[in-house]
PDB file of N, CA, C and O in Angstrom, chain B, residues numbered from 101:
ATOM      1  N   UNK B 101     -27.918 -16.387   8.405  1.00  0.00           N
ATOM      2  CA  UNK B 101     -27.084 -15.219   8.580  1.00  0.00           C
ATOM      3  C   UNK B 101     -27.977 -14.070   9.031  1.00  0.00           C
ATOM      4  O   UNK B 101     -29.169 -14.009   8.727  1.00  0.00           O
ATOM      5  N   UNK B 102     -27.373 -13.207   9.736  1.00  0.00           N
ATOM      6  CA  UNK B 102     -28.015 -12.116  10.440  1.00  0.00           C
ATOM      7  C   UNK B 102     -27.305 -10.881   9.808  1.00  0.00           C
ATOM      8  O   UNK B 102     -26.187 -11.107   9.345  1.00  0.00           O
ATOM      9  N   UNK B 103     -27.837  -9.474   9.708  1.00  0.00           N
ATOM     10  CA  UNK B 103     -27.005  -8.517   9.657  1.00  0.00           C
ATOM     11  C   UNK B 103     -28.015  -7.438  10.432  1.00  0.00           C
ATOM     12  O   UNK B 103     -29.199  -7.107  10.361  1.00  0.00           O
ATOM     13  N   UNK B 104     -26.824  -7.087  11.223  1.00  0.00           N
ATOM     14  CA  UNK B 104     -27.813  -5.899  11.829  1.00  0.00           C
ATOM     15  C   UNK B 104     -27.186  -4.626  11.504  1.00  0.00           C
ATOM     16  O   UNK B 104     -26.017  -4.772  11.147  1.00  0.00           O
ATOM     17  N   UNK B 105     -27.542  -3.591  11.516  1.00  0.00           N
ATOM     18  CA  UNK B 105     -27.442  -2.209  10.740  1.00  0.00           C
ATOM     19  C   UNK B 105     -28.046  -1.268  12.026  1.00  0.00           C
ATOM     20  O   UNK B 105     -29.181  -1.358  12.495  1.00  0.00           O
ATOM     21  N   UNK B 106     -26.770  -0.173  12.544  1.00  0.00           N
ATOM     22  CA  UNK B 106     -27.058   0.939  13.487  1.00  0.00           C
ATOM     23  C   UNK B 106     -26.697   2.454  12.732  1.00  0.00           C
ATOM     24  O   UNK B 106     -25.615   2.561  12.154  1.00  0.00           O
ATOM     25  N   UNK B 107     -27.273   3.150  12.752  1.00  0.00           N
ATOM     26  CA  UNK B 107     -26.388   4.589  12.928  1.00  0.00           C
ATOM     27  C   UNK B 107     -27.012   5.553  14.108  1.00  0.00           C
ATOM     28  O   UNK B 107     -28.162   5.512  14.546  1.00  0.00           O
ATOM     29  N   UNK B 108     -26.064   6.334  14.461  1.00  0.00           N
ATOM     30  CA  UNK B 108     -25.853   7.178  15.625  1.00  0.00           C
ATOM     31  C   UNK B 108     -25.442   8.408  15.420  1.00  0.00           C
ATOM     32  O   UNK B 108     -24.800   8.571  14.383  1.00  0.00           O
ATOM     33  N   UNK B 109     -25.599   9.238  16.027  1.00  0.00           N
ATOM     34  CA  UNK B 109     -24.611  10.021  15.510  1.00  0.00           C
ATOM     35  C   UNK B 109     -25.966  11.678  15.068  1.00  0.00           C
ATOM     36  O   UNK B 109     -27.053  11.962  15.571  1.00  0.00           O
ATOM     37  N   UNK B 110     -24.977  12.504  13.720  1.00  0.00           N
ATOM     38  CA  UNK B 110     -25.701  13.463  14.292  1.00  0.00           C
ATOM     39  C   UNK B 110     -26.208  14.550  14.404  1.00  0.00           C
ATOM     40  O   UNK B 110     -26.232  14.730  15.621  1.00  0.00           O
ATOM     41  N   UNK B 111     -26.617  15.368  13.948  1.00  0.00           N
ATOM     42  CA  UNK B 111     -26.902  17.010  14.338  1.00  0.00           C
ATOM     43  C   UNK B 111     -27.850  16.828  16.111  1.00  0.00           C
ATOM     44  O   UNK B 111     -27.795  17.551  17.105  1.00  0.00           O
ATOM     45  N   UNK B 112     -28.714  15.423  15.817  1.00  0.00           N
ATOM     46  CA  UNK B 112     -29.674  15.371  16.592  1.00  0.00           C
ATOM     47  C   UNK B 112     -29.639  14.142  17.872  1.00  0.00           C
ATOM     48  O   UNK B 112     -30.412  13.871  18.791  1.00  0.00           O
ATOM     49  N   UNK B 113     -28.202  13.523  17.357  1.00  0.00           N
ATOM     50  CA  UNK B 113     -28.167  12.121  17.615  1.00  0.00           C
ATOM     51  C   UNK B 113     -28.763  11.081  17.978  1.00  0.00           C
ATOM     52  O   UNK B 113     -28.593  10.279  18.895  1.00  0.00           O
ATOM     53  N   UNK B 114     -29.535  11.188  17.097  1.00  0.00           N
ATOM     54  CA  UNK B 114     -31.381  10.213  16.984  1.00  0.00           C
ATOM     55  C   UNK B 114     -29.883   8.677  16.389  1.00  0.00           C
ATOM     56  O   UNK B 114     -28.764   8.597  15.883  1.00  0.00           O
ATOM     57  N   UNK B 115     -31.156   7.681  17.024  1.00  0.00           N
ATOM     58  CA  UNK B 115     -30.331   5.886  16.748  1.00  0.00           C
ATOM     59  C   UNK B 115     -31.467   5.695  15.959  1.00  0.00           C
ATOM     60  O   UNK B 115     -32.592   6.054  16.307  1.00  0.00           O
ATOM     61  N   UNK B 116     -31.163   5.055  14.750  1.00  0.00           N
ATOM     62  CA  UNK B 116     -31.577   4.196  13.918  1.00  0.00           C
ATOM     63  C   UNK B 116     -31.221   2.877  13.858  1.00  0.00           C
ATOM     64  O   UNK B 116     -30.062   2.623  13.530  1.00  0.00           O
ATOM     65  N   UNK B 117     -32.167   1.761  14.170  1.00  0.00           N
ATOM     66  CA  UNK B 117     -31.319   0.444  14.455  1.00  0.00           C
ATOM     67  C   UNK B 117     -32.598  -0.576  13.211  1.00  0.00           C
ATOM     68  O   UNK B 117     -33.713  -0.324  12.753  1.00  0.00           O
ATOM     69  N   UNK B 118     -31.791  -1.542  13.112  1.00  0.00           N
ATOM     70  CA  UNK B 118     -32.616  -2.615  12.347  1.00  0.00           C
ATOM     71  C   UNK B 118     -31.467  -4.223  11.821  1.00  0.00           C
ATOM     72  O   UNK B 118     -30.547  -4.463  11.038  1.00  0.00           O
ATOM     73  N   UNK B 119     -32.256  -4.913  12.800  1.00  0.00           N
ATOM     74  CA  UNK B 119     -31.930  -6.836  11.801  1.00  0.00           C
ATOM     75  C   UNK B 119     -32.530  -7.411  11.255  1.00  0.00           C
ATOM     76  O   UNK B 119     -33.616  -7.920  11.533  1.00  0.00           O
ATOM     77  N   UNK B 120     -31.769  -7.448  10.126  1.00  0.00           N
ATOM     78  CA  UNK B 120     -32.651  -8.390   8.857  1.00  0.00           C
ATOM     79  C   UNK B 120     -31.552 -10.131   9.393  1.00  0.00           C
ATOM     80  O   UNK B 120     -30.375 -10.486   9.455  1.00  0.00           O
ATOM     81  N   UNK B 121     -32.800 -10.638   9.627  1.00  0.00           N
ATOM     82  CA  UNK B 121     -32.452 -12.529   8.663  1.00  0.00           C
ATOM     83  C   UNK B 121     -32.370 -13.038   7.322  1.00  0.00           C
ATOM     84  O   UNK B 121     -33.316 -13.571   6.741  1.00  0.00           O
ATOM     85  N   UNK B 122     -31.603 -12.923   7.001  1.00  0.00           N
ATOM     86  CA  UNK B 122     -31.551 -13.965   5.382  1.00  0.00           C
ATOM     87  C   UNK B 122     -32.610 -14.754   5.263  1.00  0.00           C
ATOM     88  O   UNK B 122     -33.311 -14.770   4.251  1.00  0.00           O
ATOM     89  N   UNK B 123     -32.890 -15.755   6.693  1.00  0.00           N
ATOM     90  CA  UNK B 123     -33.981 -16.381   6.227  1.00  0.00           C
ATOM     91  C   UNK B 123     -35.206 -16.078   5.561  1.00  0.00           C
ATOM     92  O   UNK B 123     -35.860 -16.417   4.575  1.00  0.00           O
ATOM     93  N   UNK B 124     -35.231 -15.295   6.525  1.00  0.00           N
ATOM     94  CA  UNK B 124     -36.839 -14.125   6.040  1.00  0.00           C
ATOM     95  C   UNK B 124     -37.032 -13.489   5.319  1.00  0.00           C
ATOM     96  O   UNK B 124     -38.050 -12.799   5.359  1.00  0.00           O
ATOM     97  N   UNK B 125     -35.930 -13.394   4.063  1.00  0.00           N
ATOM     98  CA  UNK B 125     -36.240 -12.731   2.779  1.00  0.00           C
ATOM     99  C   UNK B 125     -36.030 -13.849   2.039  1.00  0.00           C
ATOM    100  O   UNK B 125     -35.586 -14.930   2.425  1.00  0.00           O
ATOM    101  N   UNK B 126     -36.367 -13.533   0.980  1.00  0.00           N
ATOM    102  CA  UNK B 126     -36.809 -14.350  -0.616  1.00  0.00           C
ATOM    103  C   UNK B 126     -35.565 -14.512  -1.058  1.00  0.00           C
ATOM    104  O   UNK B 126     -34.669 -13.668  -1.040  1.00  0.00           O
ATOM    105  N   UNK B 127     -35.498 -16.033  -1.609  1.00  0.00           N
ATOM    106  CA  UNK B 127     -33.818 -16.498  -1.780  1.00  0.00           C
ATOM    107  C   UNK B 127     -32.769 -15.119  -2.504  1.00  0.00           C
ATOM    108  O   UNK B 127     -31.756 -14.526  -2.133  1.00  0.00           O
ATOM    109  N   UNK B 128     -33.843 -15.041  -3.923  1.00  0.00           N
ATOM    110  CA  UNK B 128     -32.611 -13.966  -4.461  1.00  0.00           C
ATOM    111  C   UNK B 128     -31.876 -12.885  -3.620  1.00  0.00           C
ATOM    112  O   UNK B 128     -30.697 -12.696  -3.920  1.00  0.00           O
ATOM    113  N   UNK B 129     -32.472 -12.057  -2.484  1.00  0.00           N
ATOM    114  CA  UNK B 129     -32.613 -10.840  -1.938  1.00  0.00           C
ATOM    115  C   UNK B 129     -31.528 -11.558  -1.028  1.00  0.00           C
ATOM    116  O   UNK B 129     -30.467 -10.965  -0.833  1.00  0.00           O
ATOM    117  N   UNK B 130     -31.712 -12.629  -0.543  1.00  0.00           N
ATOM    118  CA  UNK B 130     -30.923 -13.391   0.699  1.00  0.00           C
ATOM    119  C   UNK B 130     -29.557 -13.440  -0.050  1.00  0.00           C
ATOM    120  O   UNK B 130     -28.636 -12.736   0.365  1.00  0.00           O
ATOM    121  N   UNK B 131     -29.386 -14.254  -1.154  1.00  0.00           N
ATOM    122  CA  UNK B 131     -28.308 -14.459  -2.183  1.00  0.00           C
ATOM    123  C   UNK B 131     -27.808 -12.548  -2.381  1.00  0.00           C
ATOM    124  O   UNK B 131     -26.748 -12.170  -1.881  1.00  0.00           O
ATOM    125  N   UNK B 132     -28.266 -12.051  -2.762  1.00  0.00           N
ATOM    126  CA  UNK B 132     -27.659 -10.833  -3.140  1.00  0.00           C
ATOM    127  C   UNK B 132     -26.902 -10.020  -2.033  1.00  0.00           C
ATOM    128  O   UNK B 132     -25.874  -9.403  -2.311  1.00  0.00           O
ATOM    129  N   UNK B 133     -27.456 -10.036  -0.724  1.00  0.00           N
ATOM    130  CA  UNK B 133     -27.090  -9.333   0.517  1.00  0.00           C
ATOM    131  C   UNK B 133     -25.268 -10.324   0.700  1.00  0.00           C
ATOM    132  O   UNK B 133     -24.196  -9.850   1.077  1.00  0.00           O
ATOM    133  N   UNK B 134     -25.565 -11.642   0.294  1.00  0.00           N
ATOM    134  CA  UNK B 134     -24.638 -12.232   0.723  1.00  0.00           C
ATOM    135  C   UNK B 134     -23.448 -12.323  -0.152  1.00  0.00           C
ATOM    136  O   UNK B 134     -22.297 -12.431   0.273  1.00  0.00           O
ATOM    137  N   UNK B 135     -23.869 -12.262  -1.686  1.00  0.00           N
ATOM    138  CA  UNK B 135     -22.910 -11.791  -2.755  1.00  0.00           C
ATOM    139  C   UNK B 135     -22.324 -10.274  -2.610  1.00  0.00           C
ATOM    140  O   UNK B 135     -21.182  -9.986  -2.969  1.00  0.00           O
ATOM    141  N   UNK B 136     -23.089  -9.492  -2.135  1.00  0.00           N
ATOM    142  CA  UNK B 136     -22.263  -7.679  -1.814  1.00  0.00           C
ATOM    143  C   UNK B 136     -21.452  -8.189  -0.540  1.00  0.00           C
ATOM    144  O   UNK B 136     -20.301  -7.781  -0.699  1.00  0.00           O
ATOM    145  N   UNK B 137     -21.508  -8.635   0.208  1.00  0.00           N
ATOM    146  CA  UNK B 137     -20.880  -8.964   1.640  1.00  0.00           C
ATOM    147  C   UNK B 137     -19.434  -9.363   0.864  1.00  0.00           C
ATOM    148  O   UNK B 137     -18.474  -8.598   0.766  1.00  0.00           O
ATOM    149  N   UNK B 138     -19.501 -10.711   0.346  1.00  0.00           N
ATOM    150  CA  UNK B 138     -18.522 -11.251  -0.182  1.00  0.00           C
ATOM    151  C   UNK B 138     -17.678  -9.963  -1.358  1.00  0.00           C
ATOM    152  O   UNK B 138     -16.449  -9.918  -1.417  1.00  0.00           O
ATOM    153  N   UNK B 139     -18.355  -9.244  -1.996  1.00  0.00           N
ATOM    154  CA  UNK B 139     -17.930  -8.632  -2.915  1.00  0.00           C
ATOM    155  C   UNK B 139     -17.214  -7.304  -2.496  1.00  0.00           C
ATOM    156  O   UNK B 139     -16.318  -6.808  -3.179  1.00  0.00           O
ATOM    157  N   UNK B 140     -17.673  -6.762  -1.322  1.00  0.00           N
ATOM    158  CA  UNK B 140     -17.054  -5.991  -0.255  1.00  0.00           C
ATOM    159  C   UNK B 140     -15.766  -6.510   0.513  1.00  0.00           C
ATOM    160  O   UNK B 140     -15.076  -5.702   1.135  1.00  0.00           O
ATOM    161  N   UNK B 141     -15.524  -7.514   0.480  1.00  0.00           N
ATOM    162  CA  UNK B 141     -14.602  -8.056   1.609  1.00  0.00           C
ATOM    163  C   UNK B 141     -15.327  -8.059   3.138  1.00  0.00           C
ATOM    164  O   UNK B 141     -14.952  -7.493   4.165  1.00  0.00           O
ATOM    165  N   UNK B 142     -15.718  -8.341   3.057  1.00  0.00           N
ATOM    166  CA  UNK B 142     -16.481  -7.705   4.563  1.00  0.00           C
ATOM    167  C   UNK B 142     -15.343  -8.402   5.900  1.00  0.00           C
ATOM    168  O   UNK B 142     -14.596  -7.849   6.707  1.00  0.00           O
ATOM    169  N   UNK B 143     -15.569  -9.376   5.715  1.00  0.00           N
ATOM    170  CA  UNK B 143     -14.828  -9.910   7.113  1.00  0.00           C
ATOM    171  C   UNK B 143     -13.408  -9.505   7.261  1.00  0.00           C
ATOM    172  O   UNK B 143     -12.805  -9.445   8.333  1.00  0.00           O
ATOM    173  N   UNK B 144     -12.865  -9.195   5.925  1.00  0.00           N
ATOM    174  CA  UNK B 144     -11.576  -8.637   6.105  1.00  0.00           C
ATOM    175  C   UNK B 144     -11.347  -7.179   6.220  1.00  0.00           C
ATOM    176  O   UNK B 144     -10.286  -6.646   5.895  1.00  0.00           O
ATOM    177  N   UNK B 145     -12.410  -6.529   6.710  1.00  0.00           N
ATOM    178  CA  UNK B 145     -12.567  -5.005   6.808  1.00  0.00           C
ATOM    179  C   UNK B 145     -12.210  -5.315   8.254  1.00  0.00           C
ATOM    180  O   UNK B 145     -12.425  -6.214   9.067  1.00  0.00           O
ATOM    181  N   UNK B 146     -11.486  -4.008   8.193  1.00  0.00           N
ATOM    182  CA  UNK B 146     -11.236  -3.637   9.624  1.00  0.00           C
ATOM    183  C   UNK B 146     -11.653  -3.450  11.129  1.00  0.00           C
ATOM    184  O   UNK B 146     -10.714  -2.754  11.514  1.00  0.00           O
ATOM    185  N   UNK B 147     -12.282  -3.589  11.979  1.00  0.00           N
ATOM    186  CA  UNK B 147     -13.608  -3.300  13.092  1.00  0.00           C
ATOM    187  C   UNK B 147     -13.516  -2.010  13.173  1.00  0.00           C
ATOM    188  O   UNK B 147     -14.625  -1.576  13.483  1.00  0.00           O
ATOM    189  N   UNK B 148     -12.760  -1.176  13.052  1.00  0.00           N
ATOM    190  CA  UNK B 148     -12.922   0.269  13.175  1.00  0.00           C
ATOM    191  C   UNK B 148     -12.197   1.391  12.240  1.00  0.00           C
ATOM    192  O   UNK B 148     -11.048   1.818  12.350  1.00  0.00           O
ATOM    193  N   UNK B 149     -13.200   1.746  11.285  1.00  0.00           N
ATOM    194  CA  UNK B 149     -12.720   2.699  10.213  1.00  0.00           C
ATOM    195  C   UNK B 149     -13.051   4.036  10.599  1.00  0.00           C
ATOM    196  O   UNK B 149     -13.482   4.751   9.694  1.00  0.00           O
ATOM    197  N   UNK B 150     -12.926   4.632  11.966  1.00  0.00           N
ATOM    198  CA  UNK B 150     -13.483   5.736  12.170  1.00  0.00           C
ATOM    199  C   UNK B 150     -11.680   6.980  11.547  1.00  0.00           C
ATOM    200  O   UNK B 150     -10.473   6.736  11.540  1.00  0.00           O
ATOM    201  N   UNK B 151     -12.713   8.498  11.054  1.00  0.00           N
ATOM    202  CA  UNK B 151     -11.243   9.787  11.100  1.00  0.00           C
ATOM    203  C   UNK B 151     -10.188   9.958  12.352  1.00  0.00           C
ATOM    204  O   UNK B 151     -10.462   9.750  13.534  1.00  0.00           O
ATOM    205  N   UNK B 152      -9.425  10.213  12.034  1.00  0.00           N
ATOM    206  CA  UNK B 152      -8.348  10.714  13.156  1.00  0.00           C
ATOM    207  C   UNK B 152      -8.892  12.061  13.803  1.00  0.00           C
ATOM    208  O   UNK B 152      -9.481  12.744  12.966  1.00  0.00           O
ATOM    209  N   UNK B 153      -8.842  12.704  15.263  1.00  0.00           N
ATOM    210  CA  UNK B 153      -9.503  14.342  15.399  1.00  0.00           C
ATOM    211  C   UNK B 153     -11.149  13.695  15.381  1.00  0.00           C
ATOM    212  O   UNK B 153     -11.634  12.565  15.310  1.00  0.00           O
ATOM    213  N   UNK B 154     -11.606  14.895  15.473  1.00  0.00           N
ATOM    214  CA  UNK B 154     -13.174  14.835  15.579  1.00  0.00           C
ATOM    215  C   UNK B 154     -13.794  15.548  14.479  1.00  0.00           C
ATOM    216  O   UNK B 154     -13.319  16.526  13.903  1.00  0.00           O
ATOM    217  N   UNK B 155     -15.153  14.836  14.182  1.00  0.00           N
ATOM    218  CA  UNK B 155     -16.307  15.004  12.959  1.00  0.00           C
ATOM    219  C   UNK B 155     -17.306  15.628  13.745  1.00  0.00           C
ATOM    220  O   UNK B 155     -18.211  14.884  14.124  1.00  0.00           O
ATOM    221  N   UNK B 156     -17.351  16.734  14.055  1.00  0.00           N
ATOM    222  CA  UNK B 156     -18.853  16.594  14.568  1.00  0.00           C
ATOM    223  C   UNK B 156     -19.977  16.839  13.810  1.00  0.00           C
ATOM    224  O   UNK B 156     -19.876  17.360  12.699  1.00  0.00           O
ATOM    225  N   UNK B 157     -21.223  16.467  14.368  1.00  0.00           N
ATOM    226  CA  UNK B 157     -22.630  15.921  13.664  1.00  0.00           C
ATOM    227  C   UNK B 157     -21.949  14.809  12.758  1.00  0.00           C
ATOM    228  O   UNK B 157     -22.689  14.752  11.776  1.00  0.00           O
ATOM    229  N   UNK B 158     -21.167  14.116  12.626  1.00  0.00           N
ATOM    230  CA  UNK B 158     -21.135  13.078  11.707  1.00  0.00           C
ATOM    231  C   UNK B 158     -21.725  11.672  12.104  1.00  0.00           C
ATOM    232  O   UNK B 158     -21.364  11.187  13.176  1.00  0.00           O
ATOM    233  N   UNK B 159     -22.600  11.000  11.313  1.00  0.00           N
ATOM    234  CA  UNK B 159     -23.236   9.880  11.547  1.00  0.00           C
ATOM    235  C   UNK B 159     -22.082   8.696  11.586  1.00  0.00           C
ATOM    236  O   UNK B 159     -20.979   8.594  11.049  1.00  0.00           O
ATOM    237  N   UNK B 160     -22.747   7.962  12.351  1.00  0.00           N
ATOM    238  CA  UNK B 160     -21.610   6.832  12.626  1.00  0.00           C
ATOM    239  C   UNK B 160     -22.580   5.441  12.713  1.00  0.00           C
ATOM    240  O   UNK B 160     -23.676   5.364  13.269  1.00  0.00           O
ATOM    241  N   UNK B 161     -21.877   4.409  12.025  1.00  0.00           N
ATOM    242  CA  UNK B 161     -22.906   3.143  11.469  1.00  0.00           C
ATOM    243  C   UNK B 161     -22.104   2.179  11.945  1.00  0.00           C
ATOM    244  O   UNK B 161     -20.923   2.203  11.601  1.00  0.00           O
ATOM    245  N   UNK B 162     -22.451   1.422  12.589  1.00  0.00           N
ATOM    246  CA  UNK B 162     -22.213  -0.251  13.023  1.00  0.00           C
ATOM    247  C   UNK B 162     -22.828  -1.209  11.760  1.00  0.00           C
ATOM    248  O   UNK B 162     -23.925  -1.019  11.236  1.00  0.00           O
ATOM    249  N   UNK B 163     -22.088  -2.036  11.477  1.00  0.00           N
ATOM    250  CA  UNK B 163     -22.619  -3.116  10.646  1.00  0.00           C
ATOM    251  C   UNK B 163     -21.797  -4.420  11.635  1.00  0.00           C
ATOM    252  O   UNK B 163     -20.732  -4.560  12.236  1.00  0.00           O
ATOM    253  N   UNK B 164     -23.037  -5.209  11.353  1.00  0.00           N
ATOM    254  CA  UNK B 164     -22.525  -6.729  12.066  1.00  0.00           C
ATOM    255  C   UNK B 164     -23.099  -7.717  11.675  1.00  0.00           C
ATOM    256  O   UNK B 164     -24.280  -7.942  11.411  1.00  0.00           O
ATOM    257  N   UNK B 165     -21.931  -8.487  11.638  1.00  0.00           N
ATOM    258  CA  UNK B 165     -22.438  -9.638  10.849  1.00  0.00           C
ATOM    259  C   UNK B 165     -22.539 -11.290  10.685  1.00  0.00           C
ATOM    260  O   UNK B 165     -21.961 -11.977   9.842  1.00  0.00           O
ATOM    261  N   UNK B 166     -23.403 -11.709  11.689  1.00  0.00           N
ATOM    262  CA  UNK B 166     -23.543 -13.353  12.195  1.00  0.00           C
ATOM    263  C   UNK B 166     -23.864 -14.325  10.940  1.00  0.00           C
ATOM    264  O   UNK B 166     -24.828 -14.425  10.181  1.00  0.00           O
ATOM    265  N   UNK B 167     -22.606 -15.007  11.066  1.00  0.00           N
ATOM    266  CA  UNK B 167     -22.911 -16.293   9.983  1.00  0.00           C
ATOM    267  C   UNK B 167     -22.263 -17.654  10.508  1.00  0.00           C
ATOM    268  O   UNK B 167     -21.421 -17.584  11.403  1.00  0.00           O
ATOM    269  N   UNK B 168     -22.552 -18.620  10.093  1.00  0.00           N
ATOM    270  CA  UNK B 168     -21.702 -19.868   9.859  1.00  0.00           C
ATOM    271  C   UNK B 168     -20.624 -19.967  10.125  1.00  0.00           C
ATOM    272  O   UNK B 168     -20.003 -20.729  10.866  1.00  0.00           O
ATOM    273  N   UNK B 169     -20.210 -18.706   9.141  1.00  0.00           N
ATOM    274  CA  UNK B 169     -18.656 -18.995   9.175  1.00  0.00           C
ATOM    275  C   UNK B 169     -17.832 -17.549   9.744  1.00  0.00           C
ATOM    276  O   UNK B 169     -16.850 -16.934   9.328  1.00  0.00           O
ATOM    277  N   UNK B 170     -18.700 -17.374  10.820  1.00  0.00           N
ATOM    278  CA  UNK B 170     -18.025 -16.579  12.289  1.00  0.00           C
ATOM    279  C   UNK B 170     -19.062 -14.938  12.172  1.00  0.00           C
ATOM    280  O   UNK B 170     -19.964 -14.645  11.388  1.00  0.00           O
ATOM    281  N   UNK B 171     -18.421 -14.123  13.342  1.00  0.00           N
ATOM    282  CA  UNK B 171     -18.665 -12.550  13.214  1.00  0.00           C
ATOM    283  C   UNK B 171     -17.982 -11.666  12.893  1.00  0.00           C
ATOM    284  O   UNK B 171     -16.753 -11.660  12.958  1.00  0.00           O
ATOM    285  N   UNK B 172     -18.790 -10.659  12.441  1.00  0.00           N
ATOM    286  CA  UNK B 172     -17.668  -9.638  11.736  1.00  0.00           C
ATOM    287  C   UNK B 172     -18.344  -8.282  12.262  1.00  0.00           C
ATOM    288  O   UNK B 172     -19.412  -7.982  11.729  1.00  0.00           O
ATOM    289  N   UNK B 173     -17.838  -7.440  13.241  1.00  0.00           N
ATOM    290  CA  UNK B 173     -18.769  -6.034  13.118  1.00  0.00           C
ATOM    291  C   UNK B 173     -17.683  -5.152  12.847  1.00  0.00           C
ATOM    292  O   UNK B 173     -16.510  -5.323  13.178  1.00  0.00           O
ATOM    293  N   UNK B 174     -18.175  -4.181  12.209  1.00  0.00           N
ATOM    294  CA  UNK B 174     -17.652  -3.122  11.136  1.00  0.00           C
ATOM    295  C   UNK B 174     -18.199  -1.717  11.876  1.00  0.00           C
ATOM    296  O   UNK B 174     -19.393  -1.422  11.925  1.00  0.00           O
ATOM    297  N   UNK B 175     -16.864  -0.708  12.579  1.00  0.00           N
ATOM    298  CA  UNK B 175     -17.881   0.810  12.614  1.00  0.00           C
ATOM    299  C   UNK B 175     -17.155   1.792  12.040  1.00  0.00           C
ATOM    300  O   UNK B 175     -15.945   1.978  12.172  1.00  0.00           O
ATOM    301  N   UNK B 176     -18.162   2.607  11.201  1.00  0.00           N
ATOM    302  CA  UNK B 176     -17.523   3.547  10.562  1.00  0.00           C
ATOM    303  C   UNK B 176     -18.409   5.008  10.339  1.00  0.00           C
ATOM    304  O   UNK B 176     -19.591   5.278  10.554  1.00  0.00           O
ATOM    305  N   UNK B 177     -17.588   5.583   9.957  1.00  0.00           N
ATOM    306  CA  UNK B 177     -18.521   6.953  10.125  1.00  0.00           C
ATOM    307  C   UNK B 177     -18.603   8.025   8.452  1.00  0.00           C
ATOM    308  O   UNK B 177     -17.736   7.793   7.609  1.00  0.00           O
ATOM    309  N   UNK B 178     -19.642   9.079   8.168  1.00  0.00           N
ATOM    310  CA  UNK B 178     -19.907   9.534   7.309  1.00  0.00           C
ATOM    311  C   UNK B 178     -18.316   9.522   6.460  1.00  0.00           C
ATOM    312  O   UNK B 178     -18.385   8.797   5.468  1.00  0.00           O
ATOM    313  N   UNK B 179     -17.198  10.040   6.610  1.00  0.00           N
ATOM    314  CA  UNK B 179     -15.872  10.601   5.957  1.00  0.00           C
ATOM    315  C   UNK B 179     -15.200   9.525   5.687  1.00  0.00           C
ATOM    316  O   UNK B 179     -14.247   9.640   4.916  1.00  0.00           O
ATOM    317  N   UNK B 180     -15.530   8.178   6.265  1.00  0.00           N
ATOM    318  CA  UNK B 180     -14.137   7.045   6.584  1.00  0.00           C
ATOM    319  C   UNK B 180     -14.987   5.984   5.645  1.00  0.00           C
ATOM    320  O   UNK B 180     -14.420   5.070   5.045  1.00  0.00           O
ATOM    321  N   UNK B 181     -16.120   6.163   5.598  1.00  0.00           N
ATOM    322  CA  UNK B 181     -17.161   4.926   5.222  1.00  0.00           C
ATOM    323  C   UNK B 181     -16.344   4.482   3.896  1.00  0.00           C
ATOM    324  O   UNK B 181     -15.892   5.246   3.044  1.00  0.00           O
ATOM    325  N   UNK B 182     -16.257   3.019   3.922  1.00  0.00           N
ATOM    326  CA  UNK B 182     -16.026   2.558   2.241  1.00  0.00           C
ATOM    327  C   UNK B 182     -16.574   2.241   1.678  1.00  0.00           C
ATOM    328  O   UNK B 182     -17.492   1.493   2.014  1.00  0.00           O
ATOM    329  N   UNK B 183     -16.237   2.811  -0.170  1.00  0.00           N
ATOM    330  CA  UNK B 183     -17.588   2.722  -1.020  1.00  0.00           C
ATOM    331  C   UNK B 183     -18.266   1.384  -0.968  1.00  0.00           C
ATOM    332  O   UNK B 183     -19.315   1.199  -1.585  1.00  0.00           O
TER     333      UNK B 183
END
Protein backbone atom coordinates (compact mmCIF):
# COMPACT_ATOMS: atom_id res chain seq x y z
CA UNK A 1 0.00 0.00 0.00
CA UNK A 2 1.05 3.48 -0.84
CA UNK A 3 -0.23 6.75 0.66
CA UNK A 4 0.78 9.85 -0.62
CA UNK A 5 0.08 13.13 1.30
CA UNK A 6 -0.04 16.88 -0.58
CA UNK A 7 -0.95 20.25 0.77
CA UNK A 8 -1.20 23.45 -1.23
CA UNK A 9 -2.57 26.16 -0.59
CA UNK A 10 -1.83 29.17 1.62
CA UNK A 11 -0.80 32.62 2.66
CA UNK A 12 2.34 31.64 0.52
CA UNK A 13 1.16 28.75 -1.51
CA UNK A 14 4.32 26.77 -0.90
CA UNK A 15 3.45 22.52 -1.93
CA UNK A 16 4.34 20.16 0.53
CA UNK A 17 4.34 16.67 -0.97
CA UNK A 18 5.45 13.18 0.47
CA UNK A 19 4.88 8.96 -0.19
CA UNK A 20 5.23 6.70 2.33
CA UNK A 21 5.19 2.65 1.44
CA UNK A 22 3.88 0.41 4.06
CA UNK A 23 6.52 -1.69 3.02
CA UNK A 24 9.21 0.46 4.22
CA UNK A 25 8.07 0.96 7.59
CA UNK A 26 8.20 -1.48 10.51
CA UNK A 27 5.17 -3.87 10.61
CA UNK A 28 3.47 -2.12 13.63
CA UNK A 29 3.70 1.55 12.01
CA UNK A 30 2.54 -0.25 8.58
CA UNK A 31 -0.42 -2.04 10.66
CA UNK A 32 -1.37 1.22 12.39
CA UNK A 33 -1.46 3.60 9.19
CA UNK A 34 -3.72 0.84 7.88
CA UNK A 35 -5.96 0.36 11.04
CA UNK A 36 -6.65 4.57 11.09
CA UNK A 37 -7.45 4.21 7.25
CA UNK A 38 -9.94 1.52 8.04
CA UNK A 39 -11.05 3.34 11.23
CA UNK A 40 -11.64 6.57 9.22
CA UNK A 41 -13.69 5.04 6.54
CA UNK A 42 -11.42 6.16 4.10
CA UNK A 43 -12.57 4.68 0.85
CA UNK A 44 -15.99 5.63 1.63
CA UNK A 45 -15.07 9.32 2.03
CA UNK A 46 -16.03 11.36 -0.51
CA UNK A 47 -13.19 12.60 -3.37
CA UNK A 48 -14.02 16.06 -2.65
CA UNK A 49 -14.77 17.64 0.76
CA UNK A 50 -13.86 21.09 -0.22
CA UNK A 51 -16.42 24.71 1.49
CA UNK A 52 -19.02 26.12 -0.69
CA UNK A 53 -17.71 30.21 -1.73
CA UNK A 54 -14.08 30.76 -1.21
CA UNK A 55 -11.38 30.26 1.82
CA UNK A 56 -8.70 32.23 1.09
CA UNK A 57 -5.07 31.37 2.37
CA UNK A 58 -6.71 28.11 3.28
CA UNK A 59 -4.51 24.99 2.95
CA UNK A 60 -5.82 22.31 0.89
CA UNK A 61 -4.54 18.46 1.26
CA UNK A 62 -4.84 15.58 -1.20
CA UNK A 63 -4.66 12.20 0.41
CA UNK A 64 -4.38 9.07 -1.88
CA UNK A 65 -4.51 5.95 -1.47
CA UNK A 66 -3.05 2.71 -3.53
CA UNK A 67 -3.86 -0.70 -2.26
CA UNK A 68 -4.91 -4.19 -3.24
CA UNK A 69 -8.06 -3.55 -2.84
CA UNK A 70 -8.34 -0.41 -5.29
CA UNK A 71 -7.75 3.72 -5.05
CA UNK A 72 -9.09 6.15 -3.06
CA UNK A 73 -7.96 9.99 -3.29
CA UNK A 74 -9.49 12.29 -0.83
CA UNK A 75 -9.23 16.47 -1.21
CA UNK A 76 -10.01 18.58 1.39
CA UNK A 77 -9.25 21.77 2.83
CA UNK A 78 -8.41 23.54 6.39
CA UNK A 79 -12.65 24.20 7.32
CA UNK A 80 -14.11 20.92 5.55
CA UNK A 81 -11.23 18.53 6.78
CA UNK A 82 -12.68 15.47 8.85
CA UNK A 83 -11.63 14.80 12.25
Amino acid sequence: MRITYERTGGFTGMRVAMTIDLKDLPDDQAKELDDLLDQVDFYNLPEKIMPSGSAPDQFQYTVMVEAERGSHTVRTGDVTAPD
